[in-house]
Structure formats: C-alpha cells, structure tokens
matplotlib code that plots the C-alpha trace (Angstrom):
import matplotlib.pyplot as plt

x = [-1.6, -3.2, -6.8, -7.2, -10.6, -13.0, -13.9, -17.7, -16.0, -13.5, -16.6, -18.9, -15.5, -15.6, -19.3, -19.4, -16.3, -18.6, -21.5, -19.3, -18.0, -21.0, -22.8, -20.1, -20.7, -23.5, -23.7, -21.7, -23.2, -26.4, -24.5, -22.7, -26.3, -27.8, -25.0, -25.4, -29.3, -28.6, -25.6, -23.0, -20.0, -17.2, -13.5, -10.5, -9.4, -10.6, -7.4, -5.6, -7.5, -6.9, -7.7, -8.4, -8.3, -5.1, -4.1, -3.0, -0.5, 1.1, 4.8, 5.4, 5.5, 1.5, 0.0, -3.4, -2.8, -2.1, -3.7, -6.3, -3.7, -1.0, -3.7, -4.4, -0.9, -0.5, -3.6, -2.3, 1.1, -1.4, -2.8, 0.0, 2.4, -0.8, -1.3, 2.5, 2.3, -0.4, 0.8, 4.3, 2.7, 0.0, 2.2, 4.6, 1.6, -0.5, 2.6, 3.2, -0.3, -1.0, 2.3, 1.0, -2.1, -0.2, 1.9, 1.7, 1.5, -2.3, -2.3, -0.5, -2.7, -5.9, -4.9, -4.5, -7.6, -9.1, -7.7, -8.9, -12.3, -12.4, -11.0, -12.8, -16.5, -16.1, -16.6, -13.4, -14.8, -15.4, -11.9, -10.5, -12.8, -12.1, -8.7, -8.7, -11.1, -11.1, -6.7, -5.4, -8.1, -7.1, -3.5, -2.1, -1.1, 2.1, 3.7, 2.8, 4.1, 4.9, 8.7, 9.4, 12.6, 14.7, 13.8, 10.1, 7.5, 4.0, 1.1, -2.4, -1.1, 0.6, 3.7, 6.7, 10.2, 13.5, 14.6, 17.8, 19.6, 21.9, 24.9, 23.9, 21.3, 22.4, 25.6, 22.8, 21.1, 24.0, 25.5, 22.0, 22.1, 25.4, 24.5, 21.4, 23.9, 26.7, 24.1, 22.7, 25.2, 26.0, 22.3, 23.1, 25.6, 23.8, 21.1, 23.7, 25.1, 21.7, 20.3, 16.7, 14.0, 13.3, 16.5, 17.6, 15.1, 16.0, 19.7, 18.9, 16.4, 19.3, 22.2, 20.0, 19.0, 22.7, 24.1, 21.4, 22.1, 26.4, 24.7, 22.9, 24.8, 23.1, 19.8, 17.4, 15.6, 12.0, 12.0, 9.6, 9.7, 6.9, 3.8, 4.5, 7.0, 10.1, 11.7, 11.4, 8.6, 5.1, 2.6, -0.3, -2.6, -5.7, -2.5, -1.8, -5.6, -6.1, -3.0, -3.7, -7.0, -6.0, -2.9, -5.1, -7.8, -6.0, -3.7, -6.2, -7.5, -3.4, -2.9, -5.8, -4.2, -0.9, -2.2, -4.3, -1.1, 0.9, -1.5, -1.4, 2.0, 2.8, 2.9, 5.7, 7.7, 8.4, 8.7, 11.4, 13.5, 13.2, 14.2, 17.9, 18.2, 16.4, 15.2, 11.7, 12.4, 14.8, 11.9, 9.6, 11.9, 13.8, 10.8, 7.6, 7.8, 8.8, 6.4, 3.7, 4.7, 3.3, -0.3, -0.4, 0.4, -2.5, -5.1, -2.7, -3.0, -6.5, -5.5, -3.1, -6.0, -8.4, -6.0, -5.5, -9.0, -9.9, -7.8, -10.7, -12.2, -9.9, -12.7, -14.4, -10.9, -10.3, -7.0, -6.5, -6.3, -8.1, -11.5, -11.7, -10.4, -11.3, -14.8, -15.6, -13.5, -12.8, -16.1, -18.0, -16.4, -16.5, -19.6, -17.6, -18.9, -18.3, -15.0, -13.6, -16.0, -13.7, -10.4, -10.8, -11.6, -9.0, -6.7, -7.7, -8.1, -4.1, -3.2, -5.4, -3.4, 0.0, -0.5, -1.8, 0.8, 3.7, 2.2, 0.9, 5.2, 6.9, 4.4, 5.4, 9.1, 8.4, 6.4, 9.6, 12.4, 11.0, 9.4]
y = [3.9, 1.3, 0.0, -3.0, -5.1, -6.4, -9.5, -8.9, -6.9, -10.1, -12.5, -10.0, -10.4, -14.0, -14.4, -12.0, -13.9, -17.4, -15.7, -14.8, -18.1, -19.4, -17.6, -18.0, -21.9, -21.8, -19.7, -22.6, -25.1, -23.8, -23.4, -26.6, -28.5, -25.4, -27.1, -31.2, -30.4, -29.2, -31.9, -29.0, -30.6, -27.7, -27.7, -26.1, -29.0, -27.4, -24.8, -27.8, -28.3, -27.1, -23.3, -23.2, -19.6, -16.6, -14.0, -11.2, -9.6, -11.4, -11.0, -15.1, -17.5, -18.7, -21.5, -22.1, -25.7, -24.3, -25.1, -22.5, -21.8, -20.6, -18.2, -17.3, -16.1, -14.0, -12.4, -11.7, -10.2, -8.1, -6.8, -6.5, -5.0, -2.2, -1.6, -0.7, 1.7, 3.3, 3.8, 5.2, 7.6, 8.9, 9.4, 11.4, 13.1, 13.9, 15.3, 18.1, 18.8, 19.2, 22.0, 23.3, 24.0, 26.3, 28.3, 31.7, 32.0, 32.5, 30.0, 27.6, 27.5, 27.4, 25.2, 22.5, 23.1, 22.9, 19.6, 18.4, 19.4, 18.0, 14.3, 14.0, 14.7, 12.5, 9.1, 6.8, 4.2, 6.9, 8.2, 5.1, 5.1, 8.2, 7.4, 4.4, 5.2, 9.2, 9.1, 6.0, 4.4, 8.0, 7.3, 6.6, 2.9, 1.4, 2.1, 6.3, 5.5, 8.6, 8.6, 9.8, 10.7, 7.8, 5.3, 4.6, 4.3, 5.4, 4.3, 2.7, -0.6, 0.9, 2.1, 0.2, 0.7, -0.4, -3.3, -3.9, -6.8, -8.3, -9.8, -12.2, -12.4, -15.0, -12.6, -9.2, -11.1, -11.4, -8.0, -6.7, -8.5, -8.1, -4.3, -4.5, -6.3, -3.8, -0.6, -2.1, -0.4, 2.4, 3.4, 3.1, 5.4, 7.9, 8.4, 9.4, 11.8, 13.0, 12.1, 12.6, 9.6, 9.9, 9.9, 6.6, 5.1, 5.6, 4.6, 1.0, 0.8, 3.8, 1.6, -1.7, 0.0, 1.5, -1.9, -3.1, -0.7, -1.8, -4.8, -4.1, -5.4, -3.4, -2.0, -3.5, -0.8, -0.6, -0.8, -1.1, -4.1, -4.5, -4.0, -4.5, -3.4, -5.6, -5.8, -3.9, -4.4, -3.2, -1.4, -2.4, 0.3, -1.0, -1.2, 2.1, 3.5, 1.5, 2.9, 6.7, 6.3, 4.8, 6.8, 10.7, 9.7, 8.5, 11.7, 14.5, 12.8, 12.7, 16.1, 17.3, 15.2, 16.4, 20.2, 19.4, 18.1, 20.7, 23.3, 21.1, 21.9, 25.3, 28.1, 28.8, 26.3, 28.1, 31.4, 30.4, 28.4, 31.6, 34.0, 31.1, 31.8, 28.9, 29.2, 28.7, 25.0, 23.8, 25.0, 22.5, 19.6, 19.7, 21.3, 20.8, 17.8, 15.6, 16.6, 16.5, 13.0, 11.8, 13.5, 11.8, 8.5, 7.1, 8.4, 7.8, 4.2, 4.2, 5.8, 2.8, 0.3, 1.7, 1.8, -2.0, -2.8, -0.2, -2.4, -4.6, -2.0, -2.9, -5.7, -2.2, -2.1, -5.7, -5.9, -9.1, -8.9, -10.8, -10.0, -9.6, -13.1, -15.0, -13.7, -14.0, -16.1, -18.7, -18.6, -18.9, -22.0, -23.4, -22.8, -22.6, -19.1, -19.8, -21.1, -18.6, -15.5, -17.0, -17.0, -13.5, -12.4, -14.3, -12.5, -9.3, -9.4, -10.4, -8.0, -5.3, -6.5, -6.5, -3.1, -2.0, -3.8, -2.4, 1.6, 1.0, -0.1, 2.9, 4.8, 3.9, 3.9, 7.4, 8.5, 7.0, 8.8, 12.3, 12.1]
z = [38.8, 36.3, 38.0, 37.7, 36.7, 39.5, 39.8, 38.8, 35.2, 34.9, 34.9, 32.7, 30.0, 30.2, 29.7, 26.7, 25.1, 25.7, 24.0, 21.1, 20.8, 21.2, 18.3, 15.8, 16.8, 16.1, 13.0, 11.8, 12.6, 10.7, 7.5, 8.2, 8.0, 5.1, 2.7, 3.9, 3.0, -0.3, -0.5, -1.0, 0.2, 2.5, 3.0, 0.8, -1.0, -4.1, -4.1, -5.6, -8.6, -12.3, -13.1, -16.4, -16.7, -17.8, -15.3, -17.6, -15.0, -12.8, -11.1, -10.7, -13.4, -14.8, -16.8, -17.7, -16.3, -12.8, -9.5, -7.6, -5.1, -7.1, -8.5, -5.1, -4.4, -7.4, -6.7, -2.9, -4.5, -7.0, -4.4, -1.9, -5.0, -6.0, -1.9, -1.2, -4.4, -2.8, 0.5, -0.4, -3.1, -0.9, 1.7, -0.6, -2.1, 1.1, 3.2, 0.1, -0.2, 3.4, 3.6, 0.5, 2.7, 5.0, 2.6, 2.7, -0.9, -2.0, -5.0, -3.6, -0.5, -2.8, -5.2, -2.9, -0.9, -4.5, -4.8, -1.7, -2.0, -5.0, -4.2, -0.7, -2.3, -5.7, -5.2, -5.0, -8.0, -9.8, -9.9, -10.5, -13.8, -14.5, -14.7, -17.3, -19.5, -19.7, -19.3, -20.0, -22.3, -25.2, -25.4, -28.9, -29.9, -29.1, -33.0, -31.6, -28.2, -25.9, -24.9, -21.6, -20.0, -19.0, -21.5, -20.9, -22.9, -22.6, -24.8, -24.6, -23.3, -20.6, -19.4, -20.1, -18.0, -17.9, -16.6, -14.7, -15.4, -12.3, -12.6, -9.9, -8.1, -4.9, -4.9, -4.6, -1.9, 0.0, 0.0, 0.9, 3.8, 5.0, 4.7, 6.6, 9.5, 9.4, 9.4, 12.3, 14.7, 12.8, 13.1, 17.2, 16.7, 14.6, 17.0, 19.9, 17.4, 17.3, 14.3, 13.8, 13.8, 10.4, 8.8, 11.1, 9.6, 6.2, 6.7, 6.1, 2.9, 1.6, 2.1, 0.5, -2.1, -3.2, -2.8, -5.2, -7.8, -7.5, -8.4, -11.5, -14.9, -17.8, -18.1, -20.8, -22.5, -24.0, -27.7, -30.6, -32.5, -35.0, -33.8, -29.8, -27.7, -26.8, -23.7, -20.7, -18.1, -18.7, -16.4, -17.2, -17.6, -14.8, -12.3, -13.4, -12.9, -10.0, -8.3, -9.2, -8.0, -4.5, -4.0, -4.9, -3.2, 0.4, -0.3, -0.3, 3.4, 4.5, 3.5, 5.6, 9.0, 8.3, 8.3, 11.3, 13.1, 12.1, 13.5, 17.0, 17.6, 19.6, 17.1, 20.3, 18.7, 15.5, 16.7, 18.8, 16.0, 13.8, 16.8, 16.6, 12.9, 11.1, 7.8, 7.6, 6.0, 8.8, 11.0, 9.1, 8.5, 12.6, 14.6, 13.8, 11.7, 14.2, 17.1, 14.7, 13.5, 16.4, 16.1, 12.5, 12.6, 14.0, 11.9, 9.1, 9.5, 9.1, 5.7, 5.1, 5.8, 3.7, 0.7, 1.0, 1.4, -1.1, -3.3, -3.9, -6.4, -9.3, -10.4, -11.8, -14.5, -14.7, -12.4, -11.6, -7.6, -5.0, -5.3, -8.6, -9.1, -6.5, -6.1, -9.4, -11.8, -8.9, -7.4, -10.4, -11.9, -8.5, -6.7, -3.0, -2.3, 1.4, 1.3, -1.3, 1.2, 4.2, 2.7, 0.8, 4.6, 6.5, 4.0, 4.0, 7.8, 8.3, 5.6, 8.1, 11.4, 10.1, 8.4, 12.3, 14.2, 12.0, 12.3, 16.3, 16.9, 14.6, 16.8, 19.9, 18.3, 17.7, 20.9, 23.3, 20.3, 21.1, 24.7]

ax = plt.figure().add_subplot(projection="3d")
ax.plot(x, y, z, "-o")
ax.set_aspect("equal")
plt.show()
C-alpha cells in the first residue's frame, strides 16, 4: 500500500519549492540590474536580425542574408540529425560487443574486452580527434576517390551517397501514413499471436520504410565531374568523425550493460530452453534477450543522453551544431552571452526530457509486455 505524505513533509515540499523559486528570482533579478548598469539591453529580439555568416552543412535551404533563427534551427537538426546517428549505431554496436563478451570463443571474448578497455579509458574528445585528423584528414583527394560498394564514394571531403529520387513526394507522404494506420491493428493482432515485443515494434518503421522505397523513382549516383564530385549527397567528413566518436565511445559503455543484464537473468533460464531443443541463438534472441531488456533500458538511456549532450564536442572539428555555432559564431558577433547561454540550455534540456520520456514509456511498455 502507497504511504502517503504527512502534512509536516507536504509543508517542508512547499517551502523548499518557495526557496527555489525564490532564489532563481532573485538570481535574476541581480543580472537583470548587472546588465541595466552596464546599459546591456535583454530579450531575444535579436534571433531576427541578419547573420552574416555560411553554415557549411546544413539539411534546409541557407543564405548568408538569413535571420539568427533560421540558423538556430539548422543547428538544432545538426545536432538532432548527428544525435539519432549515434544512438542507433551505438545501440547496434554495443548489443554485439556486449554478446561478443560472453562467447565462448577466446578471441572473440578478448577482443572485445580489448575494445572496451580501450574506449572507456581514452578520453571522448580525443577520439573524436583521432578520428578526423589521424582517419579522415589522410584520405586521397576527390579525383583518387575510394569507391565503395553501392555507388559511394569515399575521399578527403567526405563520403558521398546516393540519392533517391521520388516520383512524388505529397503522394510518399500519404502512403506512409496510410500504412502507419492500417498496421495499427495488425500489430494488435500479432501480439495475441504471440509475437515478441521487439519485433511489434519494428512492424511499423518496416512497413514505412518499404512503402518508401515503392516510392523512389531512380537513384542519382555520385560521379566525378572535374575536379569535384557531382551529384549525390555528401557526408561531410566532421559529421563523419563526430558521429564515430559518439557512437564507439557510448558503445563500449552499452556493451558492458548489456553483458551485466545478460548475466542477471537465471542461468536456469537457458538451461532449460536447451534441455526443449533450442539452438543456442534462439536461446539468445526468445529467452534471455527479452527478460534482460528490461534490466538495460534504464541505464541505457543515460547512454542516450549523454550522446546528445556529448554532441556539443563537434566545435573541436568545426561541425556546425548548436554549440559550436551559437556559442561562438552567434555569440561573438552579438555580445548576448546570456540570452544565447539560456536558449542553448532550454534546448538541450527539452532535447534531455523527451529523450527520457520516450525511454521511461517503452520501459514501462516493456515491463507490463513481459510481467
């Protein structure tokens, strides 16, 4: 039975939310007056002005002539589009690494404890260094570029892809959408069939992502033209170093909850699928996978928010997210360090709760799936 709060701890809460509020008035209030004694004028009005500055990558349209706020929204999808890489090839990365851990095979097991021990006690910036200039900085010129399998192209101004060209895009939209609506009870009717909580939650993105692909009209391939490279869509390389830095880094600490959770469930468990005839990865993937899932999901979303604020360390390659702009291009041409200080936290702080909220649901989603 829940307890619930005397009076004396309901008054103690309310006078400790009154001194909060109190001192954050406060601590206003004296930087309110610190900036009209120094006639230093406050507010946000200054997003609307003229940046006269380039943003090298970008995934919306840009022109020197452009306000402060359209700046600030391609540096949030830089930083959104950089985070999201991270956490899906982490994920991927950590999960193998941490089963790697617990093979029986000797070289397997030890090479990825090396490669833990060896991320988890370098420092982060340092990898991400390491990564553009030691890697990235030594490949050969774009008229030497590396061809890789499928069409891309790989040289020293970073890796260029194809790019799928749609027939339509209003008529993509729309058979998304009516996918996502029709899957919606065929998901209800996979789970009474049984179907585990992992692959219900991939019927959806699956089915999207086919529909997508109906929809593509030709695919435009990188070529060399000249000196640069024509069509396709480049990587540039600080995304690229940026990215392998965040994602290894976050993957080595992954790999070590997954293991951990692993271990947690009943060694019981897998004797007992073996003793029905279950090959050692139907064991992994039906068994212990899932009851572990629940042991590693809230540590990994501490994982997940330190990836996006960890993001913030591509002003050390020059990748044009948040930080990087906005507290230093931005704030240097317009002397608001406390304006452009509140908005970089404001945004990083809702980037933080949505990132929780989204993880703290699939958990309980999970928890009531397999109580």
């Amino acid at each position: 039975m829940t307890r619930r709060p005397s009076r004396q701890a309901r008054a103690a809460q309310w006078l400790l939310l009154l001194a909060v509020i109190a001192a954050a008035w406060f601590l206003a209030s004296m930087a309110g007056a610190n900036l009209a004694r120094r006639h230093i004028p406050f507010g946000f009005g200054y997003l609307a002005g003229k940046a006269n500055f380039d943003i090298p990558f970008r995934l919306i349209s840009w022109s020197v002539g452009d306000t402060y706020f359209r700046a600030l929204v391609i540096c949030i999808l830089n930083t959104l589009l950089v985070s999201a890489l991270g956490v899906v090839t982490a994920t991927l990365l950590g999960f193998l690494v941490g089963v790697m851990r617990l093979s029986i095979n000797w070289l397997v097991r030890n090479l990825a404890l090396g490669f833990i021990e060896l991320i988890r006690n370098t420092p982060q910036l340092v990898q991400i260094i390491f990564w553009y200039v030691a890697v990235l900085r030594t490949l050969p010129g774009p008229r030497q570029s590396i061809m890789l399998p499928g069409g891309m192209l790989l040289n020293i101004r970073g890796l260029y892809l194809p790019t799928p060209v749609f027939g339509s895009h209003a008529a993509m939209l729309c058979l998304i959408a009516l996918a996502l609506l029709l899957a919606t009870p065929l998901v209800w009717r996979l789970r009474l069939r049984g179907m585990s909580v992992g692959a219900r939650s991939l019927v959806l993105p699956l089915l999207g992502v086919a529909l997508a692909v109906v929809s593509i009209d030709h695919v435009e391939l990188p070529r060399l033209q000249g000196f640069n490279i024509a069509g396709g869509v480049q990587v540039i390389p600080e995304l690229v170093a940026l990215w392998a830095g965040l994602s290894i880094y976050a993957a080595a600490f992954i790999a070590e909850i997954v293991r951990a959770a692993i271990l947690s469930v009943h060694k019981g468990q897998r004797e007992a699928a073996l003793s029905l005839g279950l090959r050692q990865r139907q064991v992994l993937s039906k068994i212990i996978l899932p009851q572990a899932l629940r042991v590693i999901i809230p540590p990994l979303t501490s994982q997940y928010l330190n990836i996006v604020k960890s993001s913030s360390l591509g002003a050390a390659v020059a990748y044009p997210e948040l930080f990087a702009m906005f507290a230093g291009t931005v704030m240097q041409q317009t002397d608001r360090e406390i304006e452009t200080m509140v908005i970089l936290m404001a945004i990083f702080l809702s980037f933080s709760l949505t990132t929780s909220a989204a993880m703290n649901w699939y958990n309980r989603y999970v928890a009531l799936r397999g109580g």
